[in-house]
N, C-alpha and C positions, 0 to 999 in steps of 0.2 A: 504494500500500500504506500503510497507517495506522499507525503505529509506536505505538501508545499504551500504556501499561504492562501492561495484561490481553492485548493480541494475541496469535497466537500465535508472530509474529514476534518479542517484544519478549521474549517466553515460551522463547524458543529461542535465545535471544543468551546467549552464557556468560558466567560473570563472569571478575574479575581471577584471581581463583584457578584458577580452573577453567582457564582461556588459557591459564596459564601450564603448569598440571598437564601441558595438552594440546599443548605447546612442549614440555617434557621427554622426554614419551611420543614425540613425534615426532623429537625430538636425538637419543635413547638408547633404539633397541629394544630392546638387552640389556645386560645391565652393571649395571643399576641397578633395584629394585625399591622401588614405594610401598609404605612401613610405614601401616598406616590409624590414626586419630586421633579423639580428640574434639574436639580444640581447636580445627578450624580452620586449622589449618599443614599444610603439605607437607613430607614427611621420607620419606626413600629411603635403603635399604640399597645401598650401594656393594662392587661384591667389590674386594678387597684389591689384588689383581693388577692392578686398572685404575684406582687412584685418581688418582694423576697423572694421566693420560689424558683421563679422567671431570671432572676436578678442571679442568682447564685449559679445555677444555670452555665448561665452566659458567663460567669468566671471560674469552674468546673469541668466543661465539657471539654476531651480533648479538643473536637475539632473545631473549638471556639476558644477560650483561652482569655477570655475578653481580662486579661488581670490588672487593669488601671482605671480607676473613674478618673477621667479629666475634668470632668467638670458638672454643677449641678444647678441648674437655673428655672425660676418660674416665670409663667406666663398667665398675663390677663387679658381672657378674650371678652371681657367686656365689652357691650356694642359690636364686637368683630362680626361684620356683615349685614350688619343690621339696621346701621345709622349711619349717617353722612358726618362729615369734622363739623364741629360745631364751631360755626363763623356766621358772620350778619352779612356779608357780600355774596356767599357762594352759590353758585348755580346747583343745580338736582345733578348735571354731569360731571364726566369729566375730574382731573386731577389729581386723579390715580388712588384714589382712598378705599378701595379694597373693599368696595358695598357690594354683595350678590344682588343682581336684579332680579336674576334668572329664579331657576327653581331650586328650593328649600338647599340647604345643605346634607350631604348624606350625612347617616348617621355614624354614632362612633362604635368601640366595641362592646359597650353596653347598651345599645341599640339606641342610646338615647340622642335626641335633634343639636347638631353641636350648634347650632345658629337659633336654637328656639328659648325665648325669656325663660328665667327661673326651671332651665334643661340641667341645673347643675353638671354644668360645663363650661364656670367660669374659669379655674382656676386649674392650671398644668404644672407640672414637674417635667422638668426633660432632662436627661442623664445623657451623657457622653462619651463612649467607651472606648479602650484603647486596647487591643492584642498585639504585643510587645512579639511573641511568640512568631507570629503570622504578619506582622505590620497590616492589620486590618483596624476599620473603625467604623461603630455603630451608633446609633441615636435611640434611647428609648425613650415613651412618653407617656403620661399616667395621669389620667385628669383625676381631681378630689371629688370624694362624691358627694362634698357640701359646701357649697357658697358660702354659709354664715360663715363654718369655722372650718375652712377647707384644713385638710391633714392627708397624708400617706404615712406610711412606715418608713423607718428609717433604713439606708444601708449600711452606716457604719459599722455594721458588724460586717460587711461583705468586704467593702473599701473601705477603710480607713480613711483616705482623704478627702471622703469626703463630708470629713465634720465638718470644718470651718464653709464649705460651700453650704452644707443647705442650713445653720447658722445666718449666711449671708440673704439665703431666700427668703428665711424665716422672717430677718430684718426687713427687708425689700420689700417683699409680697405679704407676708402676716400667714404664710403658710408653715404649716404646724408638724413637727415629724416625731410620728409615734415612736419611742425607744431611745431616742437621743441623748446619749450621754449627759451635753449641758448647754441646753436651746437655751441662748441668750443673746440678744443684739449683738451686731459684730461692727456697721460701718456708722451708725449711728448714735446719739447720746443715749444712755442710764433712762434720762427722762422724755424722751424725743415719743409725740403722740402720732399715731398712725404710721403705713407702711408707704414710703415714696414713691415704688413703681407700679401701684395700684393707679388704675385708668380713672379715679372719683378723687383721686389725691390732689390736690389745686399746687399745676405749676409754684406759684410763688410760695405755698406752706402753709402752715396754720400758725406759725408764730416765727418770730426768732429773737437772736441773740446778740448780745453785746454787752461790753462791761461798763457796768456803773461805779465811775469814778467815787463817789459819793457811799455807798453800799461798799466799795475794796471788791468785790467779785462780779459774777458772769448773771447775767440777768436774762429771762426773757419775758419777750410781751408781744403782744399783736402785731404781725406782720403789716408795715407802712407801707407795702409795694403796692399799687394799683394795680389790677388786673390787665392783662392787652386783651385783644379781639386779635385773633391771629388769620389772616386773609393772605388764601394760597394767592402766590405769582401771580396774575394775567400778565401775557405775550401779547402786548397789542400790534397791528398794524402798523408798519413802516413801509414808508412807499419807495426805500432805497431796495429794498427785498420783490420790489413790484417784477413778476415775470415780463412783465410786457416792456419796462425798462432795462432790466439787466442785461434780456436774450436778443433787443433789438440790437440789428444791424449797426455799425457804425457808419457816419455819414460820411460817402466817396468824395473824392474831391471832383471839379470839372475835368471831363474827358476821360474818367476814371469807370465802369462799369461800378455798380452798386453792390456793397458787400464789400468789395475790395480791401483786406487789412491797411489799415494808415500805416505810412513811413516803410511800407513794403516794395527795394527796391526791384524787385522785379515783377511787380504787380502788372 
């Protein structure tokens, strides 16, 4: 048989990704669903209830070996698809904000509407995984099955490093992780109210800080910033961009045929 790059053997060898896709799908008949992508990466919705499980898994399995979390991050799909940016200029189109018009969103791997109100499917955990082993990397994602006081389990008994990351989450998003050694803010103050990369969290804060000369320490009080109205770009109209301008002819001289480039000495 001739192995050469057009065969159709050479044509039906999968790649690295693909292997690996087809090693997942084989580890995990259920438990876990491929989210699809542009970029080229592999990312799988994980249900809640089996992330330890799933999670150990994927850094147990020979032919997975996943043995690094890189990293741990939440996400709020608040609004996500559902509402337009909230601005006092913008038009119902356009400007790339990510609204489905179309129809419904499918659903996730607990069947539930990822774009539908109080679907509790506000709140995700995304994990980031690294096979040192294999030079392979995977994405998992776990949405919380409660908006008020969204929570998952933790992995620090799996990875290690990833205390101080979901810590950070914790701070970040107000997401809660069952088993955690010592969930306590990490990038924020002691007294610091609410979570900052929550989608209802007001740009400018709910307070701040500064030292009072008078008092010898750090003071806070009402945030003085005034709110903005934030209004995407318009591209208006410029008539130096006018097709009918740029692409016309230049004007020949006398005794010249029309069109003739200028200063063309062999025109």
């Amino acid at each position: 048989m001739i192995d050469d790059a057009g065969s159709p053997a050479a044509a039906a060898t999968p790649t690295r990704l693909e292997a690996l896709g087809q090693a997942i799908a084989k580890a995990f008949p259920d438990g876990v669903k491929p989210i699809a992508g542009h970029t080229g990466e592999l990312t799988y919705e994980v249900a809640a209830d089996r992330l330890l499980e799933i999670a150990t898994a994927f850094r147990d399995r020979a032919d997975l070996k996943f043995e690094m979390c890189m990293d741990v991050c939440g996400v709020d799909y608040l609004e996500h698809g559902r509402a337009e940016w909230n601005t006092e200029d913008a038009t119902s189109s356009g400007f790339s904000r990510g609204v489905a018009r179309g129809p419904r969103q499918p659903t996730g791997i607990d069947g539930r509407a990822a774009a539908e109100p109080n679907a509790r499917r506000r709140f995700a955990v995304v994990y980031h995984l690294l096979s040192i082993a294999y030079n392979h990397r995977v994405r998992l994602k776990v949405f919380c099955a409660d908006d008020t006081q969204p929570m998952v389990d933790s992995v620090t008994g799996i990875w290690a490093a990833a205390d101080w990351f979901e810590r950070e989450t914790f701070d970040l998003f107000g997401i809660l992780f069952r088993g955690h050694p010592d969930l306590r803010r990490l990038l924020t103050d002691y007294g610091f109210i609410g979570h900052p990369f929550r989608k209802d969290f007001p740009l400018s804060g709910n307070v701040e800080v500064r030292y009072d000369p008078e008092k010898g320490r750090v003071v806070y009080q009402p945030v003085t910033i005034e709110p903005r109205i934030l209004v995407p770009k318009v591209i208006r109209h410029d008539n130096r961009y006018d097709p009918a301008l740029t692409n016309a002819p230049a004007a020949a001289p006398p005794g010249k045929p029309s069109g003739t480039p200028l200063g063309n000495p062999n025109g």
